[in-house]
C-alpha positions as CSV (number, residue, x, y, z in Angstrom):
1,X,-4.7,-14.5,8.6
2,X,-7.7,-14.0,6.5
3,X,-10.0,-10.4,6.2
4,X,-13.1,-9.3,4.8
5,X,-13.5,-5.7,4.3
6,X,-16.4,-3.6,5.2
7,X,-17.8,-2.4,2.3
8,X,-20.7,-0.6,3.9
9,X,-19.1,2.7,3.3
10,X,-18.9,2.1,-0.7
11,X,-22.8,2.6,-0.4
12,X,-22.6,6.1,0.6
13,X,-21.3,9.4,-1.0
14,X,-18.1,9.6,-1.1
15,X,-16.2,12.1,1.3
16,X,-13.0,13.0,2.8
17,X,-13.0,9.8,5.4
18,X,-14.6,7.5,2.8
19,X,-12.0,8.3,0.5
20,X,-9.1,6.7,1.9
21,X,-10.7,3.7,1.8
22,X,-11.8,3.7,-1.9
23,X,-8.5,4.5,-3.3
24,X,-7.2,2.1,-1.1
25,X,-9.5,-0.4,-2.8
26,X,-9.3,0.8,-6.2
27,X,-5.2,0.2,-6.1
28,X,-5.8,-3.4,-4.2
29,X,-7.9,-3.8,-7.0
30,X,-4.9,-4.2,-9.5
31,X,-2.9,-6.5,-7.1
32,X,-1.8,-10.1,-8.2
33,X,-2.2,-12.2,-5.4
34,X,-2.6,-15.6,-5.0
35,X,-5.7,-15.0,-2.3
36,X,-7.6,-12.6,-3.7
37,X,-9.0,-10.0,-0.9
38,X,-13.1,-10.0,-0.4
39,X,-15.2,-7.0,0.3
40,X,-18.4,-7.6,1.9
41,X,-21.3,-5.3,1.0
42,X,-25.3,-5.4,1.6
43,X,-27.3,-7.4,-0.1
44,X,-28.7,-4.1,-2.4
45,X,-25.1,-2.5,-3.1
46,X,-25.9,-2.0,-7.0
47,X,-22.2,-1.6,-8.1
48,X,-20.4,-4.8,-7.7
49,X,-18.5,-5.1,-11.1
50,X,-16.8,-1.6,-9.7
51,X,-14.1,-3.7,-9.1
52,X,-12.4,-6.9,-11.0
53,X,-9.8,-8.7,-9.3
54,X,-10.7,-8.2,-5.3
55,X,-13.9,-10.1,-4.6
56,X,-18.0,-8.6,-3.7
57,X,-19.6,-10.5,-2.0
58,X,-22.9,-9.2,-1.0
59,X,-24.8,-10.6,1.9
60,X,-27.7,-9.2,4.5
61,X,-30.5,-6.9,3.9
62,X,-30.6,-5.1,7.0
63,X,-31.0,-1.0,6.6
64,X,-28.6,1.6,7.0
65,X,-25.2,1.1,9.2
66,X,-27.2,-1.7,10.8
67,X,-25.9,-3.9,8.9
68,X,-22.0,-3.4,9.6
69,X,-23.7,-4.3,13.5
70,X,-25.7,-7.4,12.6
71,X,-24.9,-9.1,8.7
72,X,-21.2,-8.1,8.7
73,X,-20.9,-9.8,12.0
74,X,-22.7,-13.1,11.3
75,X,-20.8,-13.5,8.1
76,X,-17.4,-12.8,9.5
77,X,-18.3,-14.9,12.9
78,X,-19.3,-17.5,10.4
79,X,-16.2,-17.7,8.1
80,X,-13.7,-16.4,10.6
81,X,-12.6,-13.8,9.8
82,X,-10.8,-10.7,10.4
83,X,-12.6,-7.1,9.3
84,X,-11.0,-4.2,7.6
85,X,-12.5,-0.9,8.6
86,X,-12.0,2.0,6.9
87,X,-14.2,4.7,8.2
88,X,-13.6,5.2,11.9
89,X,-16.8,2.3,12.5
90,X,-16.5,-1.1,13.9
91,X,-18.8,-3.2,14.9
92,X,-19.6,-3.4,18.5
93,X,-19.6,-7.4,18.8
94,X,-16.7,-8.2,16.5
95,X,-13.3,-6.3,17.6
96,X,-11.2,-8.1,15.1
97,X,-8.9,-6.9,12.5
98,X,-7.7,-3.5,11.8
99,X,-9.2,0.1,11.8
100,X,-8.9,3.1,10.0
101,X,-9.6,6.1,12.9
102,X,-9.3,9.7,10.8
103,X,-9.3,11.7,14.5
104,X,-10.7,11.5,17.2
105,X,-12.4,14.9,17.4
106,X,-15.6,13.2,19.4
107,X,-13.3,12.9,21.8
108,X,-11.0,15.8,22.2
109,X,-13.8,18.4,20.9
110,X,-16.6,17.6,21.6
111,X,-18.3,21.1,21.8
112,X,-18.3,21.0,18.2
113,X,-21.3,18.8,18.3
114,X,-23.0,18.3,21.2
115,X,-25.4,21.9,20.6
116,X,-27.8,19.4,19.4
117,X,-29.5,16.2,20.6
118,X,-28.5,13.8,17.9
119,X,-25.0,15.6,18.1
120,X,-25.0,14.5,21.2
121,X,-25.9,11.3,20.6
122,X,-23.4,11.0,18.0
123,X,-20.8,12.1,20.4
124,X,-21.5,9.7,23.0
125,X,-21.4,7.0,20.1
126,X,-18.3,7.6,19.0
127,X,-16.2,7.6,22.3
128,X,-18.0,4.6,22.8
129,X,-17.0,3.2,20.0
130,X,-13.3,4.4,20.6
131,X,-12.8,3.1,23.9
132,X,-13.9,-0.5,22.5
133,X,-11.4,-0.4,19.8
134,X,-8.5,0.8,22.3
135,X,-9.1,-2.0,24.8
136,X,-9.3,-4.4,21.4
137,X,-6.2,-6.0,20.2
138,X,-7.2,-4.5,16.5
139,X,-4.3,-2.6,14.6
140,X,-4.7,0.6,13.8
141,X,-4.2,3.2,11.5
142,X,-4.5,6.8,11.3
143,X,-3.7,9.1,8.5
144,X,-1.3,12.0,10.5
145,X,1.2,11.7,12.9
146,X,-0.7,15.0,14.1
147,X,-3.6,12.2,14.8
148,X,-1.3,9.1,16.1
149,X,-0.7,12.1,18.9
150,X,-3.8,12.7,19.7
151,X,-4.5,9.1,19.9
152,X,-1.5,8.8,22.1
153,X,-2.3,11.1,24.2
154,X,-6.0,10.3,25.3
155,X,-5.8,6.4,25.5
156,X,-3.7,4.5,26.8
157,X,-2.0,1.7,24.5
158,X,0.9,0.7,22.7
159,X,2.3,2.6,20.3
160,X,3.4,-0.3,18.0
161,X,-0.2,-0.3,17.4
162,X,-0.6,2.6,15.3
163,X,0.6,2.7,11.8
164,X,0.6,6.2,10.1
165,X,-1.3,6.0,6.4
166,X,-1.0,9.5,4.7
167,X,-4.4,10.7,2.0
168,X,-3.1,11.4,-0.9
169,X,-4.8,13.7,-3.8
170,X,-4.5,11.3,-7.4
171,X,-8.1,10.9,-7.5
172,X,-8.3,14.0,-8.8
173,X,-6.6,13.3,-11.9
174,X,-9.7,11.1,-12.5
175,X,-11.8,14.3,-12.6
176,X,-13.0,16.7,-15.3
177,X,-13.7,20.3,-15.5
178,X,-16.7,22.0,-15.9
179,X,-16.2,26.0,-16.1
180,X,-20.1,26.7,-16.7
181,X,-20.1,27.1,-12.6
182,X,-17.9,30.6,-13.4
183,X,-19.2,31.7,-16.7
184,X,-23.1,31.0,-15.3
185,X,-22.1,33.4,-12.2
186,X,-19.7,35.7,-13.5
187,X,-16.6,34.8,-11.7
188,X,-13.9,36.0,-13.0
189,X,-10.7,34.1,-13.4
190,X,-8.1,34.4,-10.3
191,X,-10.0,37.6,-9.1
192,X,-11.7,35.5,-6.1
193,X,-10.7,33.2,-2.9
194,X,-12.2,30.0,-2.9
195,X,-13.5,27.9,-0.2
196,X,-15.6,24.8,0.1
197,X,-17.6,24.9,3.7
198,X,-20.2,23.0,5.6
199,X,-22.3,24.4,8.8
200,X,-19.9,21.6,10.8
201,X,-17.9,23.9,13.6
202,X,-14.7,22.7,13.0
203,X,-14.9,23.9,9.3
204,X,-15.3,27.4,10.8
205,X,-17.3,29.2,8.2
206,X,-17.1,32.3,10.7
207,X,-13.6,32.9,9.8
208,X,-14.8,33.3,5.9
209,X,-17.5,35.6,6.9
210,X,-14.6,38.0,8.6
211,X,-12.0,37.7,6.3
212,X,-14.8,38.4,3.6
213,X,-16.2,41.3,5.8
214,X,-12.8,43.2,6.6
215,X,-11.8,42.5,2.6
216,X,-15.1,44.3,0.9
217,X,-13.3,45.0,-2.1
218,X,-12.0,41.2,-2.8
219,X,-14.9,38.6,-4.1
220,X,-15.4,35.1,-1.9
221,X,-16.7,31.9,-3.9
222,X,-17.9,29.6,-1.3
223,X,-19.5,26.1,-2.2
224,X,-20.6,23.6,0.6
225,X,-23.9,21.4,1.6
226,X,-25.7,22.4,4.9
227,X,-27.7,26.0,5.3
228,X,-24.8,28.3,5.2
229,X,-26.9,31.1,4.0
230,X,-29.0,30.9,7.3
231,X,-25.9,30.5,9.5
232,X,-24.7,33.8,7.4
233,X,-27.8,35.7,9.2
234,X,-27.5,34.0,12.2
235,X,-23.8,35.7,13.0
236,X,-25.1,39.1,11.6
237,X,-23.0,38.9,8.0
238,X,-26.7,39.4,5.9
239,X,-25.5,42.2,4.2
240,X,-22.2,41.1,2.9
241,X,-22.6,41.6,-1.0
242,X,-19.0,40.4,-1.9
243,X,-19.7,36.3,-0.6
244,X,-21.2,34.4,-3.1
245,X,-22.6,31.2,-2.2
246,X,-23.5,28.5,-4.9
247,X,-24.5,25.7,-2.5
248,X,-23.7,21.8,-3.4
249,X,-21.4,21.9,-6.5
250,X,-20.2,18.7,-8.9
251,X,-16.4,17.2,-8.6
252,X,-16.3,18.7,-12.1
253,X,-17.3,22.4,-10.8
254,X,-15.4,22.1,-7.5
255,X,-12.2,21.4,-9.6
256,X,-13.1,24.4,-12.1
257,X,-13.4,26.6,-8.8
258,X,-9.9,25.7,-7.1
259,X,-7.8,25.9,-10.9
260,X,-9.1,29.3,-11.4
261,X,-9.2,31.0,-7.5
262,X,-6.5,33.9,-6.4
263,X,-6.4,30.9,-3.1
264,X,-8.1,28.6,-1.5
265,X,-9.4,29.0,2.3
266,X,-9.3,26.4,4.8
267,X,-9.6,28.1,8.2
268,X,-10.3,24.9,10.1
269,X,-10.0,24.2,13.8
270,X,-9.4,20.4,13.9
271,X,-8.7,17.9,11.0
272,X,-7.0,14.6,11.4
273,X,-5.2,15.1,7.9
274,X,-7.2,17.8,5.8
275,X,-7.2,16.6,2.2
276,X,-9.5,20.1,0.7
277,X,-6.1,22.3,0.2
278,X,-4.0,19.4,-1.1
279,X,-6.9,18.2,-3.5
280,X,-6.8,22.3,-5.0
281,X,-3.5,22.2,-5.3
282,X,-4.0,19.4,-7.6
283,X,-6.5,21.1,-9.3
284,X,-4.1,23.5,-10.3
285,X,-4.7,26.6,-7.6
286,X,-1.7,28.7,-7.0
287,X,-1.9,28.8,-3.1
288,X,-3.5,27.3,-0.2
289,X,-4.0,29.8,3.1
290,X,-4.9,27.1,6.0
291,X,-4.9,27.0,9.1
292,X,-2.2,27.5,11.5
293,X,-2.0,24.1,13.2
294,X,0.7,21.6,14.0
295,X,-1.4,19.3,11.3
296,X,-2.2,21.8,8.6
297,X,2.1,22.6,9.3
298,X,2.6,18.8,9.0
299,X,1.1,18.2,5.9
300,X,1.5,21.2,4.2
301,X,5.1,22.4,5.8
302,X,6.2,25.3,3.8
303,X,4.0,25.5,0.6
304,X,1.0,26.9,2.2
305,X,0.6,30.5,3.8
306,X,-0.9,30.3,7.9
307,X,-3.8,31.8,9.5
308,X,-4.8,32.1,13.0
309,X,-8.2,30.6,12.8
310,X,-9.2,32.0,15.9
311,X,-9.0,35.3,15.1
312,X,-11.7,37.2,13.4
313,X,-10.4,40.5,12.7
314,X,-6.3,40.5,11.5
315,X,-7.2,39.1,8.4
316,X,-6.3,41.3,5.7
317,X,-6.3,39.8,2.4
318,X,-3.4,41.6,0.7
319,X,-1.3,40.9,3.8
320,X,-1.7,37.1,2.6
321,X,1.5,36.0,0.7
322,X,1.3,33.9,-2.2
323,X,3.6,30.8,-2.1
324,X,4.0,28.3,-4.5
325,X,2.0,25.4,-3.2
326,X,3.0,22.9,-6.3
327,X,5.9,20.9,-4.8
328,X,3.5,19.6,-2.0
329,X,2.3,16.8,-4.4
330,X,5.7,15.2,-4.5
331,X,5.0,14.1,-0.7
332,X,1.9,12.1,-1.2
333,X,0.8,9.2,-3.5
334,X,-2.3,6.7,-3.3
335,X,0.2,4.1,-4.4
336,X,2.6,4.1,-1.3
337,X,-0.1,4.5,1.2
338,X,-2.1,1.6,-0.8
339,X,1.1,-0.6,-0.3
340,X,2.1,0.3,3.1
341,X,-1.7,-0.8,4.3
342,X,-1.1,-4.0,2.2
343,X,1.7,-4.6,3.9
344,X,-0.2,-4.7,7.4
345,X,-2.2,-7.7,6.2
């Protein structure tokens, strides 16, 4: 059987779901094989020597994800071939291949989104989108057992069908340190709790705001894209003086902020694996306080300290205990979850 990867996603910033798939890549990348595996990108990708051994082939000029709909298609209807999706998208008129799904939170939470039209929208997209890939014969893979669940429990299929893929943190090896983000705003060194946010409501920013209202004497670093300032006002924490908010920050900043934090937050409400506490840990921070969660507990089992994210006032800082996070590296590795996806071609 033959594939062609989607390489749409290699065109966009790189987050947590895109992630999987470019390490994935990047170890394929230094595979001998006799065939070598082809990624398909549009026609204005600008970074196609990224790789040397797996094959860029760049075809179709069609805007935005578009083109995974319409170019991807005709080239893979026209060679015959089977698509690799990493990023939870397939297209609607080719079911063929395999598919990464991350979670399925348009599915099982969908109040987290649907406040707006286009959340909505995206919403009703995405269960689409679902449902066409459960009553496909495509392989999947998800990246938690937490996730194959949840899968499990919402569609009917086959279990056989879902192969479990863990994240893994070794990219952040690959990343340098830039501690002008704590000298410029007078952090001090492991006197403050970290946490990088968004507006999105799974990431449950409110918990921060309590924890950092209830703890006045501790300082809170938070870093994240979106308007967290106005969300701030919005829930009535505009007076809190001991939140500091430094908006987007580099890879090279980020990593400065998790070495040097007392711990780093993660209050979430749903994740499908949760790679932010596991990529701090790598950075060098001495604890992680997540979520308490049967997929924070199945990723992070006993190096990380639990929170009830739901509630808002029993959060006492010097109640949290410190653990010693570092062993949870030994679990995960690019490497073995590059191989074991190899292995499903």
């Amino acid at each position: 059987m033959s594939y062609i990867i989607d390489g749409y996603f290699l065109t966009e910033k790189t987050n947590g779901v895109q992630r999987f798939g470019y390490e994935i890549l990047k170890r394929w990348d230094k595979y001998d094989v006799s065939e070598p595996l082809r990624i398909l990108v549009p026609e204005y990708y600008d970074d196609s020597k990224e790789f040397e051994k797996l094959q860029v082939i760049k075809y179709g000029s069609t805007k935005g994800k578009l083109w995974e709909q319409i170019d991807f298609v005709r080239y893979a209807k026209k060679n015959r071939l089977d698509g690799i999706f990493f990023t939870n998208i397939i297209p609607v008129c080719y079911r063929k291949g395999i598919v990464v799904l991350h979670d399925i939170i348009f599915k099982v939470r969908p109040d987290f989104f649907n406040s707006t039209f286009r959340g909505k929208i995206s919403v009703l997209w995405r269960r689409y989108l679902y449902r066409l890939i459960v009553l496909s014969r495509m392989k999947i893979v998800t990246v938690s057992n937490f996730s194959k669940k949840e899968i499990l429990n919402n569609y009917r299929l086959d279990e056989s069908r879902i192969e479990v893929i863990y994240n893994s943190w070794q990219h952040m090896d690959e990343v340098g340190e830039d501690e002008d983000i704590l000298n410029n705003n007078n952090i001090k060194r492991f006197e403050y709790f970290f946490s990088l946010a968004t507006i999105a409501k799974n990431k449950n920013f409110e918990w921060i705001l309590n924890c950092a209202n209830n703890n006045p004497s501790y300082q809170f670093v938070v870093a994240g894209g979106g308007d967290l300032d106005s969300v701030r006002i919005k829930l009535g924490f505009d007076k809190l003086d001991n939140v500091l908010f430094l908006g987007y920050v580099s890879d090279e900043e980020a990593k400065s902020l998790m070495k040097n934090c007392t711990a780093f937050l993660f209050p979430t409400l749903y994740e499908g694996f949760g790679i932010p506490p596991l990529e701090a840990v790598a950075c060098g921070a001495k604890s992680i306080i997540v979520s308490d969660t049967p997929c924070m507990h199945e990723i992070y089992k006993d190096y990380a300290f639990y929170i009830n994210p739901l509630d808002y006032n029993n959060t006492r800082i010097d109640e949290f205990k410190t653990i010693n996070t570092k062993d949870v590296l030994k679990l995960y590795d690019w490497n073995e979850s590059a191989y074991r996806f190899y292995k499903l071609l």
